[in-house]
C-alpha distance (Angstrom), angle and dihedral (degrees) to the residues before:
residue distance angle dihedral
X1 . . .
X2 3.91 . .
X3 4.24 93.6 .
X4 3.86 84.8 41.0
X5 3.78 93.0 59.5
X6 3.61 94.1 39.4
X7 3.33 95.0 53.0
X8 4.06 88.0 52.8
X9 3.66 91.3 49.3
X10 4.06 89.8 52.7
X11 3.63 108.9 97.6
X12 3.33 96.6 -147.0
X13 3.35 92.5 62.1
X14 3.41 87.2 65.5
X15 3.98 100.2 40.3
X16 4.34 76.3 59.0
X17 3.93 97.4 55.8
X18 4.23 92.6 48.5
X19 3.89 87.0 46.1
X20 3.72 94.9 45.1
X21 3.96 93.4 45.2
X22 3.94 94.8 42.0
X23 3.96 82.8 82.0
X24 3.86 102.8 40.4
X25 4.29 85.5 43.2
X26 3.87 85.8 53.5
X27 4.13 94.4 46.2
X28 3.65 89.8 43.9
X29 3.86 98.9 51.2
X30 3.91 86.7 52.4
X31 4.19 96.8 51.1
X32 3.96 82.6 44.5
X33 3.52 92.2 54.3
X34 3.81 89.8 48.5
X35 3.60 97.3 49.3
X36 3.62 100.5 46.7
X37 3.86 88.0 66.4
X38 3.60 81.5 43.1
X39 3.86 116.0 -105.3
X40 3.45 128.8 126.5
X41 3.82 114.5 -138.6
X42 3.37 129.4 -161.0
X43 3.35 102.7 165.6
X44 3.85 91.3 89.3
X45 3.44 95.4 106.6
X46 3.52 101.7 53.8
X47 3.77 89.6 41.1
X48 3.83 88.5 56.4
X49 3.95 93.7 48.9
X50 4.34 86.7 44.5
X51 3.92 91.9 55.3
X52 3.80 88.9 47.3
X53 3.49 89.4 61.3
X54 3.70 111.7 37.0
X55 3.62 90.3 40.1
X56 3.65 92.7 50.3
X57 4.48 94.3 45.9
X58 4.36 82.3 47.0
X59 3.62 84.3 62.7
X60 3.84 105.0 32.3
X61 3.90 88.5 52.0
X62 3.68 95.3 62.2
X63 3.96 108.2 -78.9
X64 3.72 137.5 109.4
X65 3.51 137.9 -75.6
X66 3.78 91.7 -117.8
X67 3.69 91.8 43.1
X68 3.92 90.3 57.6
X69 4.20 89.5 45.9
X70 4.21 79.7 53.0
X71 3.75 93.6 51.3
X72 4.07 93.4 44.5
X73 3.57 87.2 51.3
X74 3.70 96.0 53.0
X75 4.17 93.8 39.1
X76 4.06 78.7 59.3
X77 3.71 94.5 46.4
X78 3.94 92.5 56.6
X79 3.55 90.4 44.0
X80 3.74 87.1 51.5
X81 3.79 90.6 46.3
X82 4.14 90.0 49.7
X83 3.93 80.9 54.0
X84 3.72 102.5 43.2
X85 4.17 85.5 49.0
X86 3.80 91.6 52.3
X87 3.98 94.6 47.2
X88 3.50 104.3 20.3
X89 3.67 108.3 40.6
X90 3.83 103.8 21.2
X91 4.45 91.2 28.3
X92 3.72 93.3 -132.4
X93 3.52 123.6 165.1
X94 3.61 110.0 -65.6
X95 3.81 89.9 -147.7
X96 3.77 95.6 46.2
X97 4.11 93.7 51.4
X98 3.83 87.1 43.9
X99 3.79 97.4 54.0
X100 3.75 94.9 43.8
X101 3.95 96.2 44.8
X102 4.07 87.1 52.8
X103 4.01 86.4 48.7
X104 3.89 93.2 43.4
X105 3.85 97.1 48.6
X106 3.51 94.2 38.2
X107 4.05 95.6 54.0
X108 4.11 81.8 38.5
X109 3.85 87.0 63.2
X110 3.76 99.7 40.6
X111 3.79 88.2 46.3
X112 3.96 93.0 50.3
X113 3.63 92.2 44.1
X114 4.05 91.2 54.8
X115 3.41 84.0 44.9
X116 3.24 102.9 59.4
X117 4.04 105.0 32.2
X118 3.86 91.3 34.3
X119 4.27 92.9 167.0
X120 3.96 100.1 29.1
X121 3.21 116.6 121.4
X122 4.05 108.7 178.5
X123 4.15 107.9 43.9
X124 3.85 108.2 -100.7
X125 4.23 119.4 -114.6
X126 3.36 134.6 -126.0
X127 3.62 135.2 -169.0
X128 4.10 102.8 -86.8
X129 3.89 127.3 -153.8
X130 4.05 104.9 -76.7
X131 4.06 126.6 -124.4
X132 4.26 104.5 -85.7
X133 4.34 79.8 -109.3
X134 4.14 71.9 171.1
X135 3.93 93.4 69.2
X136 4.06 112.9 85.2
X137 4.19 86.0 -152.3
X138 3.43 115.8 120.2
X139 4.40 108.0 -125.4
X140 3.42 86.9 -1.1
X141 4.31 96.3 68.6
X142 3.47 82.4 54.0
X143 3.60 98.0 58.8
X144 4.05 120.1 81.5
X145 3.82 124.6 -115.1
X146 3.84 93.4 -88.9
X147 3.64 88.7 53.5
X148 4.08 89.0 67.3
X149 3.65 94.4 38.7
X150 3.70 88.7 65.9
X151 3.77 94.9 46.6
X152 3.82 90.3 49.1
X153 3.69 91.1 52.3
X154 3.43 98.1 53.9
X155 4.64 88.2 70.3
X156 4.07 84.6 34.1
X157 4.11 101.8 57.7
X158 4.02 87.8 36.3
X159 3.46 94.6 50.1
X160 3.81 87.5 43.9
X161 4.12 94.8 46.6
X162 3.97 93.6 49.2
X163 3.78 100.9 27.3
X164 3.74 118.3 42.1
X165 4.40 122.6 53.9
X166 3.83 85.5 -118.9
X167 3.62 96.2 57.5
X168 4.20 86.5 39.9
X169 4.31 79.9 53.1
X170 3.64 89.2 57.0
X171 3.63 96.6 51.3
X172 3.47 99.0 43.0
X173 3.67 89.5 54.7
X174 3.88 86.3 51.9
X175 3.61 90.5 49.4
X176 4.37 110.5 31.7
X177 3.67 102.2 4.7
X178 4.35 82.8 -178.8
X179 3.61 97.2 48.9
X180 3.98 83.1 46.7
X181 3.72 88.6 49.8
X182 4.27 83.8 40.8
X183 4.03 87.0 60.5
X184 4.05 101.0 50.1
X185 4.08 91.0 -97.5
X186 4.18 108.6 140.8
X187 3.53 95.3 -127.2
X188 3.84 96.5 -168.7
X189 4.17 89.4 49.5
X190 3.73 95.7 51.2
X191 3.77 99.0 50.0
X192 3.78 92.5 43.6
X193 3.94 86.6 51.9
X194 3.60 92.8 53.2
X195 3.92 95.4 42.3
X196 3.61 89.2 55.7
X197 3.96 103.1 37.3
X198 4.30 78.7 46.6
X199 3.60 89.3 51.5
X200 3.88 97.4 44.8
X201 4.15 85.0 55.1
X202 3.82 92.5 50.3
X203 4.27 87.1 49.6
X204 3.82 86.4 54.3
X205 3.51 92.8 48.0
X206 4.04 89.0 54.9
X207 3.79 84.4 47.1
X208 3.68 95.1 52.0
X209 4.04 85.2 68.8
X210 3.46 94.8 62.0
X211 3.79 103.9 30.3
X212 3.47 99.1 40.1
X213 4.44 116.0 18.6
X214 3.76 96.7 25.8
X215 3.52 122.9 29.3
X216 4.43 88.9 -150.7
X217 4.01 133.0 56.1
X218 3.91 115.5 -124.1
X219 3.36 139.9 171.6
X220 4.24 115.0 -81.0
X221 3.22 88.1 11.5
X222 3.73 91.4 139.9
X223 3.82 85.5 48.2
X224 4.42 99.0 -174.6
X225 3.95 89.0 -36.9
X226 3.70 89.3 131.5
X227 3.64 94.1 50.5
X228 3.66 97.2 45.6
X229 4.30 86.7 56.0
X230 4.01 89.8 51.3
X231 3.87 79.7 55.7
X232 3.81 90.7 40.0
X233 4.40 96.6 58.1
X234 3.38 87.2 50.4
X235 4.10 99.3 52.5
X236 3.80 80.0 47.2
X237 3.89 97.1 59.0
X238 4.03 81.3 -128.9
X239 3.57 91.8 -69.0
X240 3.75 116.5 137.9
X241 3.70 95.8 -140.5
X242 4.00 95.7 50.7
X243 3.91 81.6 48.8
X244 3.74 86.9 62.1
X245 4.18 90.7 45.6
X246 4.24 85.2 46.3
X247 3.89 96.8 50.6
X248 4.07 93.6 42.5
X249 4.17 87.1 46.8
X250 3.75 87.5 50.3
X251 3.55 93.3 41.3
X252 3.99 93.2 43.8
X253 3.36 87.1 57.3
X254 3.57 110.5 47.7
X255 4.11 84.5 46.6
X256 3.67 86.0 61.3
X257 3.57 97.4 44.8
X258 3.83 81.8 54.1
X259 3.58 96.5 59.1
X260 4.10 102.5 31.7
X261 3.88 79.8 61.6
X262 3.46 96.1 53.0
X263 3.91 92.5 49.4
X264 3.30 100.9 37.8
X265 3.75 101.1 92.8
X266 4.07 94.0 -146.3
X267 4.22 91.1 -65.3
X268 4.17 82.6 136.0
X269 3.90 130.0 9.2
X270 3.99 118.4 -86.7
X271 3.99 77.4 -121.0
X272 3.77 93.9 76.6
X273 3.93 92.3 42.5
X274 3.70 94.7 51.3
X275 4.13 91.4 50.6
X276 3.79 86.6 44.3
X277 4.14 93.7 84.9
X278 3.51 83.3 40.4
X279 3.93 102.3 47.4
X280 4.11 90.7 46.2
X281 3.96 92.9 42.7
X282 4.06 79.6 54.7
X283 4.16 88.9 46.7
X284 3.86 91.9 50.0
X285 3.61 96.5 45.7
X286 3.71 98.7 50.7
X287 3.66 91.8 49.3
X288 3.86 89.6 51.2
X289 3.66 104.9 35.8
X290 4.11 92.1 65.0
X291 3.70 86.5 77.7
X292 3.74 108.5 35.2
X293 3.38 114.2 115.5
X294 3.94 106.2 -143.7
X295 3.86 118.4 -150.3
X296 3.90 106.9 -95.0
X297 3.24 116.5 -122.5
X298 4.24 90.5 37.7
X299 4.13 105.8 148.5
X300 3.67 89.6 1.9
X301 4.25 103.1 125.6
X302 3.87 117.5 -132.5
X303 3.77 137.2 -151.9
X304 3.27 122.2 -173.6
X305 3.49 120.3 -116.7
X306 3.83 97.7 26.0
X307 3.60 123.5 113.2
């Protein structure tokens, strides 16, 4: 109980869970986004590993850091547009199109990166987004830029969903895409707007990795992230602020799990600390998800005109 509380009264610790959620918050707002107009997409893993990389070369070829957040963003938005074309426009299977965008990008970006370093063996660096030294918060000054982009976004896209007609557009479309259709509201326009604005968040949040936490791009460097967010919007009864609480639980955790392993001088296999995050994650969510009230017509195709 001692090393438990003095690893909660480190504030490092705590510096670790913001920096490990900023991701998994960023990930999560972009499959909530998705889902409230009411498409599935699991293509977020893929989009997280392409955003890594093309972010990542932007900046290793000479640009900016901001310049490489811009291209992540719009490698996500065409991966989002590939997506919203499959299951939007053509009413594939949402699952199908998911799974083979996440495959696509993700052998796109190993490709590209062979490519271009064809005899490297350890991942070249880059100069990644420094700790806002400027801010006088404690945790939060030692957090990048990115970091506090994701927090502000969390009161931004739920004032947006709840407060504004065009975030009342996308949820109707998530919930009654005919009575949307009924009221004048292009159906197939929304939903492809929020797949690719969702998709464009989810590149950033690959991008944070290796602008922001790492300063390289590697292989598995997204290592299930994506999955764990899909996991993540539904914990937060697609809220934006109970995404926040999800991604800091996750992340508290898997800190922890961190440091209990370090400390725990072989008394239990590193095995059964690195499903811990994992196992509790699974705990949380099943207690929550009983009650969340999904938007209706999530994963169900629409073509306009039919009744």
């Amino acid at each position: 109980m001692t090393e438990f509380l003095d690893i909660l009264s480190n504030s490092a610790f705590w510096v670790a869970v913001l920096r490990t959620a900023t991701p998994l918050l960023l990930g999560t707002l972009g499959v909530l986004l998705c889902e409230r107009a009411g498409v599935l997409n699991l293509g977020i893993e893929g989009i997280m590993v392409a955003g890594a990389f093309t972010g990542w070369l932007t900046v290793y070829a000479g640009h900016g850091l901001w310049t490489g957040v811009l291209v992540a963003a719009l490698t996500g938005a065409l991966c989002g547009l590939l997506h919203a074309w499959l299951t939007v426009g053509l009413a594939l299977s949402q699952h199908v199109s998911g799974l083979g965008i996440t495959m696509l990008a993700t052998a796109l970006s190993y490709y590209g990166y062979r490519v271009s370093f064809p005899k490297v063996n350890t991942p070249p660096t880059i100069e990644p987004f420094q700790a806002m030294d400027w801010l006088p918060i404690p945790i939060l000054g030692e957090q990048t830029v990115l970091t506090l982009l994701a927090l502000l976004l969390v009161p931004v896209l739920a004032w947006w969903l709840f407060r504004t007609p065009s975030g009342l557009a996308v949820r109707m479309v998530g919930e009654n895409p005919l009575a949307a259709e009924g009221q004048g509201i292009p159906v197939i326009a929304v939903r492809t707007a929020a797949i690719v604005a969702g998709s464009a968040l989810m590149a950033v949040a690959g991008a944070f990795l290796t602008l922001s936490a790492f300063n390289a791009f590697f292989f598995n460097m997204i290592n299930g992230r994506g999955w764990i967010c899909i996991a993540l919007v539904v914990f937060a009864s697609w809220k934006p602020g109970k995404a926040l609480l999800g991604a800091l639980l996750f992340a508290f955790f898997d800190a922890l799990q961190l440091r209990l392993q370090q400390s725990g001088e072989g008394l239990l296999p590193y095995q059964f600390y690195l499903m811990l995050p994992y196992l509790l994650s699974i705990l949380a969510l099943v207690l929550v998800a009983r009650k969340a009230a999904y938007p209706q017509a999530l994963m169900k195709p629409y073509r306009k005109g039919e009744r």
